[in-house]
N, C-alpha and C positions, 0 to 999 in steps of 0.2 A: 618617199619619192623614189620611184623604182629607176637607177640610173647603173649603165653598164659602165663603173667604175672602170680609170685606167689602172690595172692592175699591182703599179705600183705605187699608188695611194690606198687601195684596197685592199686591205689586209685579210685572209683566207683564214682562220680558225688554224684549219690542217697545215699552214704552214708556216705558223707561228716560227717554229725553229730556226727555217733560213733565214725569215726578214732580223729575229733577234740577234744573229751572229752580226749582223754589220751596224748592230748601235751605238758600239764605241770605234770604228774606224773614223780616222779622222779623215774631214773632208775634204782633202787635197791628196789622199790616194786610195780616195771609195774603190773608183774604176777598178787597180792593181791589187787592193785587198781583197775584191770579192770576185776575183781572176782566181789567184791563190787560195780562196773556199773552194771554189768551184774545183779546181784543180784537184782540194784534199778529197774533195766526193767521189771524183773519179778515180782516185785510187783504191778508195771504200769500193767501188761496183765494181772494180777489176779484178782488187783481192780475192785468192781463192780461201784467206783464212778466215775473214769474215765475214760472217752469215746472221742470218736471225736482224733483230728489232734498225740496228744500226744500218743494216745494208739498205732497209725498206726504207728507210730517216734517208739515207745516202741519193736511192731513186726517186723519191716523190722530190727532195731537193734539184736535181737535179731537169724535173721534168718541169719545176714551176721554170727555173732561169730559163729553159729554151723553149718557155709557149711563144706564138708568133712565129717561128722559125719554120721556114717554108720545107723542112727536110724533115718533119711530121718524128723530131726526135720527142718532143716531147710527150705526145704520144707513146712512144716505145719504152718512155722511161716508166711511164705510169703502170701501163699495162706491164712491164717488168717487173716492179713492186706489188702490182696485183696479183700475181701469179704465183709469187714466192710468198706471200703473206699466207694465198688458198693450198697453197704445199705444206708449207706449218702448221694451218689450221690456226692461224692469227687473226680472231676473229675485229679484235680492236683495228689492227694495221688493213683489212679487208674494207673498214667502214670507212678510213680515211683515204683509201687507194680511190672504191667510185665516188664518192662526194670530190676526189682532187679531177677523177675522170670529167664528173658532175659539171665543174669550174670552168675546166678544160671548153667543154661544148658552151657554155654559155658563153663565153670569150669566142667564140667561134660562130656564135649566134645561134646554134640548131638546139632550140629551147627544148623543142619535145626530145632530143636525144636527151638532154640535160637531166630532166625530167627522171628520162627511164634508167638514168645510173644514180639519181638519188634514189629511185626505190628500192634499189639494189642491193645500196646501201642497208639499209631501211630493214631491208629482209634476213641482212646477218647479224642483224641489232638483238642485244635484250635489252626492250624497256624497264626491267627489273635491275640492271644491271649496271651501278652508279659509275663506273668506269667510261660508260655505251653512252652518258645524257648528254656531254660536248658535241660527240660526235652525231648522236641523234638530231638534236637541236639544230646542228649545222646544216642536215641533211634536209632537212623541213625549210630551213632560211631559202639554201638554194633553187629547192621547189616553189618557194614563195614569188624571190625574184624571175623565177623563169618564166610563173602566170603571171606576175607582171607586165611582162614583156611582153608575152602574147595579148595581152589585156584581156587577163583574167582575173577581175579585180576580186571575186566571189573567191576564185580558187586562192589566190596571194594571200586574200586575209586568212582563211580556213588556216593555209601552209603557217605563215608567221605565227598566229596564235598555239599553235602546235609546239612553234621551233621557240619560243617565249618559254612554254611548258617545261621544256625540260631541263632549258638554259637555267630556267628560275631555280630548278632544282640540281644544280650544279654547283661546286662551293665557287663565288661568284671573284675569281681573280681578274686583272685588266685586261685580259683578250675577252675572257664570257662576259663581261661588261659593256665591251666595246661593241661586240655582236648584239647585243640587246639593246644599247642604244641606238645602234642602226634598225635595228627591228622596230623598235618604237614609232620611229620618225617616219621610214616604211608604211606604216599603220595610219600616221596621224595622216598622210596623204590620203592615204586611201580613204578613209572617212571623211576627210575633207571635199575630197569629190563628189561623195553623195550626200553631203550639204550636211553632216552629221557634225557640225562643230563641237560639242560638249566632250564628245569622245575623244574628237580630233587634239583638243587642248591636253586632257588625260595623258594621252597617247604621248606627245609632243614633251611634254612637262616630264614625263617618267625619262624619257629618251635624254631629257637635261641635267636631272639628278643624275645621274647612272654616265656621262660624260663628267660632269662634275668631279666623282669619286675619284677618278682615274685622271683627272687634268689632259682628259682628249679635249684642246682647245679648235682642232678642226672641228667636229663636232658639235663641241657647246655652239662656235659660231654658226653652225649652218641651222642646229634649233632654235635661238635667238631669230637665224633669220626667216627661218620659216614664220615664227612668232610675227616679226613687222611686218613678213607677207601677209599672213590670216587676220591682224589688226586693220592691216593699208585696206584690205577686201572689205574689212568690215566697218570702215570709215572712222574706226577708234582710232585718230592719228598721233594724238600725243604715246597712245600704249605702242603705237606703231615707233616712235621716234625712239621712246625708251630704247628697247628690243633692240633698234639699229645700233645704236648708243654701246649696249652689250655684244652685237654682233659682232663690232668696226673691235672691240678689244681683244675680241679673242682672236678674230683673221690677222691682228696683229701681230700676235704673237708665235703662230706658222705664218707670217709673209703671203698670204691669202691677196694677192693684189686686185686679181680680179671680184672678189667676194668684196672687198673694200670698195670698189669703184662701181659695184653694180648697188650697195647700201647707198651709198652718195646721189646716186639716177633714186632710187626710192624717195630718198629724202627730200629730193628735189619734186619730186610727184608729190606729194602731202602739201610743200608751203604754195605749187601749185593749188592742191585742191582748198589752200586755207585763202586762197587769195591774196599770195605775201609774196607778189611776182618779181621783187626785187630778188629777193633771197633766192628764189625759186632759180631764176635766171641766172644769179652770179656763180651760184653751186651748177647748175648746169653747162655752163661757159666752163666748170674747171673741166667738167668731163669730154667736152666739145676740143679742150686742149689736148688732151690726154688722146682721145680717139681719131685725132687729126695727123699723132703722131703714126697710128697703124694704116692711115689712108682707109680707111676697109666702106667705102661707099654705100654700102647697106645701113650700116652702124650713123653713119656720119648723118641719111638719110634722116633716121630717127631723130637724131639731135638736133637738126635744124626743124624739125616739125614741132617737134617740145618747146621750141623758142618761137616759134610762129603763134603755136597756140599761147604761150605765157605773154606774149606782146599783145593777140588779138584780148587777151581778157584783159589786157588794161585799156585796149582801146588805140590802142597805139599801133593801126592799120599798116602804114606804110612801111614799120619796125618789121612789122608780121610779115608783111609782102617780101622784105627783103630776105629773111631768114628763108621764104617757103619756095622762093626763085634758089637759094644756093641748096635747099629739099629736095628741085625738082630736078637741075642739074646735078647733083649725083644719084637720083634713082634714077636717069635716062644712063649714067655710070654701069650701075650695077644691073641695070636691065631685070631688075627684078619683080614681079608683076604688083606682089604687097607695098612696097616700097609706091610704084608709082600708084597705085591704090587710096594710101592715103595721103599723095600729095594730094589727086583729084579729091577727097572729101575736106582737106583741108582749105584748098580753093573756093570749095564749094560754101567752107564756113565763111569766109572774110567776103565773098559775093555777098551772100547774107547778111551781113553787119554794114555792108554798104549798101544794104538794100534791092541789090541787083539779082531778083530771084532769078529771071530768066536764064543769065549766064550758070548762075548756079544748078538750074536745073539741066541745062545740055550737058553742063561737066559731069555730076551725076549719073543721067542716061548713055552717054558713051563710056563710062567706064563700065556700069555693067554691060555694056555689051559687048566687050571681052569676052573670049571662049576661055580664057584665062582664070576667070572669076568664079568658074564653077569646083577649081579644084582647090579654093579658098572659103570654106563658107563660114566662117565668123566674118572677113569681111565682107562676103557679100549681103549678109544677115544688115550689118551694122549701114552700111550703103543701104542696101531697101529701107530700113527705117529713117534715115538723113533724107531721100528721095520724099517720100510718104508725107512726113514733116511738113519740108517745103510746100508740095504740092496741097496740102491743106491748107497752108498759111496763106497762098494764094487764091482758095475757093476753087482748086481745080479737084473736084470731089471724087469725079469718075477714077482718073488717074492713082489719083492720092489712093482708092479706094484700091487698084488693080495692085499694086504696088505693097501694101496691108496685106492683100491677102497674101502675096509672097514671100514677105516677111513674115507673117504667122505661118506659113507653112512650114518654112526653113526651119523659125524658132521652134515648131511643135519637133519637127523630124528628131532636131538636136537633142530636145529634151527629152523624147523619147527613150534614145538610145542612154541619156542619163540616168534617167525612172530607171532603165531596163536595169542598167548598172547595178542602181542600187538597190532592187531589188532584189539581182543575183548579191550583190555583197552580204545584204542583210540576211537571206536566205542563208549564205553559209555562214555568217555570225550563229543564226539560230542551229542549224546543224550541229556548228561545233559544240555551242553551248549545249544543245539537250546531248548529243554523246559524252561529253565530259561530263554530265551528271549520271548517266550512267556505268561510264566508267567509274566515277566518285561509288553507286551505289555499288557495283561491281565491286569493286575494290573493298569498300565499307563488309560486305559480305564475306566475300575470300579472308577479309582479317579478321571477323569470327570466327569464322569455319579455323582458320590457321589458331585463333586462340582455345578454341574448342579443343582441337585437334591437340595444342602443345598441350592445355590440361590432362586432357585424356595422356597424354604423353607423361606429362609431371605423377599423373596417378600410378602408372604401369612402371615409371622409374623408382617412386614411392615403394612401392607392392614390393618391386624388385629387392630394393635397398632394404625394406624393412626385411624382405625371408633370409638374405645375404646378413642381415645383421643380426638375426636369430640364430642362423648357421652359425656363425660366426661366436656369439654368446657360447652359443651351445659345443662347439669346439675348443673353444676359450675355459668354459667348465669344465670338460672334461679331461683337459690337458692340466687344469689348476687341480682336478680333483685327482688325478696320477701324479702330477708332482707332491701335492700337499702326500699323498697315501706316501709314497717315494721317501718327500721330508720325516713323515711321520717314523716311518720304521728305519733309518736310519737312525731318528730321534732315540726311539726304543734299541736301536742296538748301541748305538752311545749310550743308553742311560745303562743298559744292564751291564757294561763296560765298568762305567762309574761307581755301578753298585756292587761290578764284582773287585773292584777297586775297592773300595770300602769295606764290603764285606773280609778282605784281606787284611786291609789293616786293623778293622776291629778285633778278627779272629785274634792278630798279633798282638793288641791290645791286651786283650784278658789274657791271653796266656802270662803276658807282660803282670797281669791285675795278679791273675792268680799265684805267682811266685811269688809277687811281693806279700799275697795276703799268703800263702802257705810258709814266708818266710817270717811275716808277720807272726803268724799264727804261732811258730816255733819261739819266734821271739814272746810271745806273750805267755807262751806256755813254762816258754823257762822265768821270765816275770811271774808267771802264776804261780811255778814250782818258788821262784823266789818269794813271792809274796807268803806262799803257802806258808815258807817258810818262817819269812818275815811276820806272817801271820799266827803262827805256831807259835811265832818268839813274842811278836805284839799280839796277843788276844785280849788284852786292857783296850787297844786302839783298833778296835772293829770297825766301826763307822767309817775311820779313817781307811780302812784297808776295803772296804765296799764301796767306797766314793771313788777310788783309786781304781776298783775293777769297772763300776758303773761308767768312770773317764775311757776306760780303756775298750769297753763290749762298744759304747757308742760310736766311739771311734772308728771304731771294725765294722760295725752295718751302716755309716757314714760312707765308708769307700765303696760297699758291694751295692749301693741304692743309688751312689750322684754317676750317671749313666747320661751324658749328652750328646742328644740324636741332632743334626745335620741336619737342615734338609737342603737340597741344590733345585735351584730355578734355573729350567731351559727355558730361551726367551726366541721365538725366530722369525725376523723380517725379512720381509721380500718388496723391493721396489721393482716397480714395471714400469719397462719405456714404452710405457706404450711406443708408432712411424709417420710524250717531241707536237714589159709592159708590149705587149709589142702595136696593137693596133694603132697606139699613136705614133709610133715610132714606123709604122708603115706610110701614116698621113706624111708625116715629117719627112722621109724618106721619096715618097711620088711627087707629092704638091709643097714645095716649099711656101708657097704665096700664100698659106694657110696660117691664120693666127689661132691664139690660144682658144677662145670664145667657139670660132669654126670649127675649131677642133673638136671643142666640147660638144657643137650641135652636131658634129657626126657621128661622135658617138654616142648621143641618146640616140640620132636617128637611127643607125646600126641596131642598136636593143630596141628598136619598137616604139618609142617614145611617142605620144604625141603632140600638138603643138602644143595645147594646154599644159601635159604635163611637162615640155621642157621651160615653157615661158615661166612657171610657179615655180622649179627648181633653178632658174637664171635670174628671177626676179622682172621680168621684162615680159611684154606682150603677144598675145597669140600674135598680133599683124606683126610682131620685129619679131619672129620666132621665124615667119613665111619669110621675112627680108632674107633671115640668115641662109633657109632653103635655097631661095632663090641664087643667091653669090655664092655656093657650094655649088649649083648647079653650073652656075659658071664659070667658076674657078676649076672646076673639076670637068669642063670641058664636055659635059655629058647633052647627049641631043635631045632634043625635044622629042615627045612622048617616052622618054624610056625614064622607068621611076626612079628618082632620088635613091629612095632608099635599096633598092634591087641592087642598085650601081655602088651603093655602099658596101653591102653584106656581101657584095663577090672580089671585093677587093681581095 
C-alpha cells in the first residue's frame, strides 16, 4: 500500500543515523535533546577542521530535521552534502546525498523529479559493489513509491522487485529488514489490486516474517491488518477475526489507536455479515462513542448508516429509521455529496422492506441526478444497480433495462482501466522476470569466463612459480656447491694442518724410538759383550745363553714392527633455516479543525492515492473515503470546482 508516510514515522534507510541518536532520550526532554543534536551538527558544518565522511553525516542530518521549512534550507543542506561527497569523489556519500534529494521531492510531491535523483543515484552505483546494495536497494524502493503515486502500478512493481534484489543481498540488519518488510506489503497491494491473491498472500506473509525478526510491532500490525482486510474481501470471516485478533496486539503495543478502532469497525462488519446484529451493533455503538467525541460528521455519517442497516436486517424498521434520520442530519452537517449518497440508498433500502417502491424509486432517481454523482462513480455504479433492482422487482422493464445499461457501462469503464492495470503490472512482472534471467545467465557466463580466466591465471602464476622455483634450486646449488667446495678445502687445509701435526710428532717419535733402540742397541751389545762373555765363561750353558739372546733379538723387532697409525674422522653438518515531519505539522499549523483520520486522508490524497487505495489502507469504504473528501473539502474552505487534491499539493 503505496502511502506518503509522515516522515516521522517513516524511517529513510539514509538516515538511519539521526532517528538512532534520539533512542535513548528520555521522553520529557525529546524536544531539548534533539535541539542540542541539532545544535552539535551545526558545529560539525561550521567547523573548518572537519571534513570528509562526518561533515556529509553532519548535512544530510541536518537537511532531514528542516524538510517542510518554508526557507528551502533543507534543500541547501542536501545539495551541500552533495557537492562535497562529488569534491572527494565519495561515491557511497553521492548515493545517499540523491536518494536524500530522492525523499526530499517525494515529500514535496513532484514524483517525476523524485524519480530523476534516484537515477542519479543509480548511475554512481556499482552493482558489484557490496557496500552500494543498501543504498541501491533504497534507490529502487524510492522509485517504486513514486510510480505509485503516479499510479504506475507496472512501473512500482518492476521498481520494488529490483529494490527487494539487492536488499536480499545485503547482510539483513533491522533497518534492511524494516525496508523489505515495507517492500513486501508494497507488493502484496499491488497484486492484490489486480486480483492476484496467491502472490498477494506470499507477498504479505514475507513482509511479516521479516517484521517479526526485528519486533517492528507497527508493522506486524498493519500486515495482520492488511491479512483481515484480504480475508473480510474474501468472506473468510473467522481467518478475518483471527488476523484482527493479531492486529489489535501489536497496535497495542505502539499505542496505534487509530489502527485499533478502525479493527473494531471491521469486526463489526463480519458479525454484521454473520448476521449476529447484536454484537455487531454493541461493538459498533463503542465506536459511535468514541467518534462522537471528535464531532467529525462525515465519520459520525457512516456510523449511524452501519446501525440503520444492522437494525434494517433484523427487521427492526423503525430502530433503522431512527439511526438513518440522525445519518441524515449530520451528512446535511458535513455537506458532503457521498455522505448524503448513501443516506438516499439507504432510504431507499427500508422503503423496500416496507414495500414502498415508489418512494424508493424517486429517492433513487433524484440522487442520481446530482451533477455531483459523476465525480463519485463507485457510488454512482452501486446506485445504478439499487435503481435497476428495484425497477425490475416492480416489472418496470424499460427503465430497469436503461438503468442496466448504465451500470454495465460504468462497471465495464471501471474494469477496464483495472484489466489495463493488470496487464501493465503483469507485463512488467514478466519484464522483470525474463531480464533477471538474463542477467542470471549473464552473470552464470561472466563467472566462467572469470573462472577460465583465474585458471588461465593460476597456470601463468604456476609456470611463474615453478621457473622462480628452479632459479631458485638452481642458485640454491650453486651457492651450496661453492660453499660445500669452500667447506671442502678449508677441510683439506685443516686436515694437512693435522697431518702436518702429526707428521711432527711422529718424526719426534722415532727419533725418540731410535735413541732408545740405539741406546738399546748399546745396551744389549754390552749384554752381548757380557753375555759373550758370560758365554765364554758358560759354554756348558748354551741353550740357556741363545734363549737369552732369542728373549732379547725378539724384543728388539717387537719395538721396531708395533707402529700404531691414527686415523681422525672429520665430520661436517650444516643446518639450513630455511624464511551512518512537516506536512502534517503544516495541516496542524492552517487547519486546526483537522483530526488525526483527516489528516491521514490528506496525506494519501497529497501522494495520489485513490479512493480505493486509501479505503483498503484505512480499512474503511470507497463511499466513507468520498465522505472524508468531502469534510476536507470543507473544512479546508476550498470552492467548488477547484480540485481537492490540487488544493492539497500547493499547500
Amino acid at each position: 500500500m503505496i502511502v506518503r508516510y509522515n516522515l516521522s514515522l517513516n524511517l529513510s534507510l539514509i538516515l538511519i543515523f539521526f532517528v538512532l541518536s534520539f533512542n535513548t532520550i528520555a521522553q520529557e526532554n525529546v524536544e531539548d535533546n534533539q535541539e542540542k543534536y541539532l545544535d552539535s551538527l551545526r558545529e560539525i558544518v561550521v567547523s573548518s577542521t572537519i571534513t570528509g565522511p562526518k561533515k556529509i553525516d553532519a548535512l544530510l542530518g541536518l537537511g532531514y530535521a528542516t524538510i517542510g521549512e518554508e526557507d528551502g534550507r533543507a534543500l541547501n543542506y542536501i545539495n551541500e552534502a552533495l557537492n562535497l561527497s562529488k569534491k572527494q569523489n565519495d561515491s557511497f556519500n553521492i548515493i545517499r546525498s540523491y536518494n536524500r534529494l530522492a525523499r526530499l521531492e517525494i515529500y514535496y510531491e513532484d514524483d517525476n523529479r523524485a524519480i530523476a535523483y534516484a537515477d542519479s543515484a543509480l548511475s554512481y552505483s556499482n552493482k558489484n559493489k557490496l557496500k552500494h546494495f543498501a543504498g541501491i536497494g533504497f534507490s529502487y524502493r524510492l522509485k517504486g513509491i513514486s510510480y505509485g503515486y503516479l499510479q504506475r502500478n507496472d512501473l512500482s512493481l518492476e521498481s520494488f522487485l529490483k529494490a527487494n534484489s539487492f536488499l536480499l543481498k545485503e547482510e539483513q540488519g533491522p533497518e534492511i529488514k524494516s525496508y523489505l518488510a515495507e517492500n513486501y506489503t508494497d507488493l502484496a497491494s499491488i497484486y492484490q489490486s489486480i486480483e492476484n491473491e496467491q502472490t498477494a498472500l506470499v507477498c504479505i506473509n514475507k513482509a511479516l516474517q521479516l517484521a517479526k525478526d526485528i519486533d517492528s510491532y507497527w508493522e506486524i500490525g498493519e500486515a495482520y491488518d492488511f491479512l483481515s482486510s484480504f480475508y473480510f474481501e474474501e468472506k473468510s470471516y473467522d481467518l478475518s477475526r483471527k488476523y484482527i485478533d493479531s492486529a489489535k496486539v501489536a497496535y497495542e503495543k505502539v499505542d496505534n489507536i487509530d489502527g485499533i478502532h478502525s479493527l473494531q469497525k471491521t469486526n463489526a462488519a463480519i458479525h454484521l455479515k454473520e448476521k449476529n446484529f447484536d454484537k455487531a451493533i454493541a461493538l459498533y455503538k463503542q465506536n459511535l462513542d468514541v467518534d462522537r467525541l471528535d464531532s467529525l460528521a462525515y465519520i459520525l455519517t457512516d456510523d449511524y448508516i452501519f446501525l440503520s442497516k444492522a437494525y434494517m436486517e433484523q427487521e427492526k424498521i423503525e430502530m433503522s429509521k431512527v439511526y438513518l434520520d440522525s445519518a441524515s442530519f449530520q451528512a446535511e452537517i458535513s455537506e458532503n455529496p457521498v455522505n448524503l449518497f448513501d443516506v438516499a440508498s439507504q432510504k431507499a433500502k427500508i422503503f423496500i422492506k416496507e414495500g414502498n417502491s415508489r418512494n424508493a424509486i424517486s429517492i433513487l432517481k433524484k440522487v442520481l441526478s446530482d451533477p455531483n454523482i459523476n465525480d463519485y462513480k463507485e457510488s454512482q455504479k452501486e446506485l445504478y444497480k439499487q435503481l435497476y433492482e428495484v425497477l425490475e422487482q416492480n416489472n418496470n422493464t424499460i427503465d430497469a433495462y436503461t438503468y442496466l445499461k448504465k451500470h454495465s457501462h460504468l462497471n465495464d469503464s471501471l474494469q477496464d482501466v483495472i484489466k489495463q492495470n493488470k496487464f501493465n503490472v503483469l507485463q512488467s512482472e514478466f519484464n522483470y522476470n525474463e531480464l533477471s534471467s538474463k542477467l542470471e545467465a549473464r552473470d552464470a557466463q561472466l563467472k566462467v569466463s572469470e573462472t577460465e580466466q583465474q585458471r588461465a591465471q593460476e597456470r601463468t602464476y604456476f609456470s611463474v612459480g615453478l621457473l622462480l622455483l628452479l632459479v631458485a634450486f638452481f642458485i640454491y646449488t650453486l651457492f651450496r656447491q661453492k660453499k660445500l667446495e669452500k667447506i671442502k678445502r678449508e677441510g683439506l687445509i685443516a686436515k694437512q694442518e693435522v697431518l702436518a701435526v702429526k707428521q711432527q710428532a711422529l718424526d719426534n717419535e722415532v727419533k725418540f724410538k731410535n735413541k732408545q733402540i740405539t741406546d738399546f742397541a748399546i745396551h744389549i751389545s754390552e749384554k752381548n759383550d757380557l753375555l759373550e762373555n758370560i758365554k765364554k765363561k758358560l759354554k756348558n750353558v748354551k741353550a740357556i745363553n741363545e734363549t737369552h739372546k732369542g728373549i732379547v733379538n725378539e724384543t728388539i723387532h717387537y719395538i721396531n714392527s708395533d707402529i700404531e697409525h691414527n686415523k681422525e674422522k672429520i665430520q661436517l653438518y650444516q643446518q639450513v633455516d630455511a624464511t551512518n515531519d512537516s506536512f502534517r505539522a503544516k495541516l496542524d499549523e492552517l487547519y486546526t479543525n483537522l483530526n488525526d483520520k483527516e489528516k491521514k486522508v490528506a496525506t494519501m490524497l497529497r501522494l495520489g492515492q485513490t479512493s480505493k487505495q486509501i479505503a483498503l489502507q484505512l480499512g474503511i469504504s470507497a463511499a466513507s473515503v468520498d465522505n472524508y473528501r468531502y469534510n476536507l473539502r470543507k473544512k479546508m474552505e476550498i470552492p467548488k470546482g477547484n480540485s481537492l487534491k490540487d488544493f492539497i499539493k500547493n499547500l
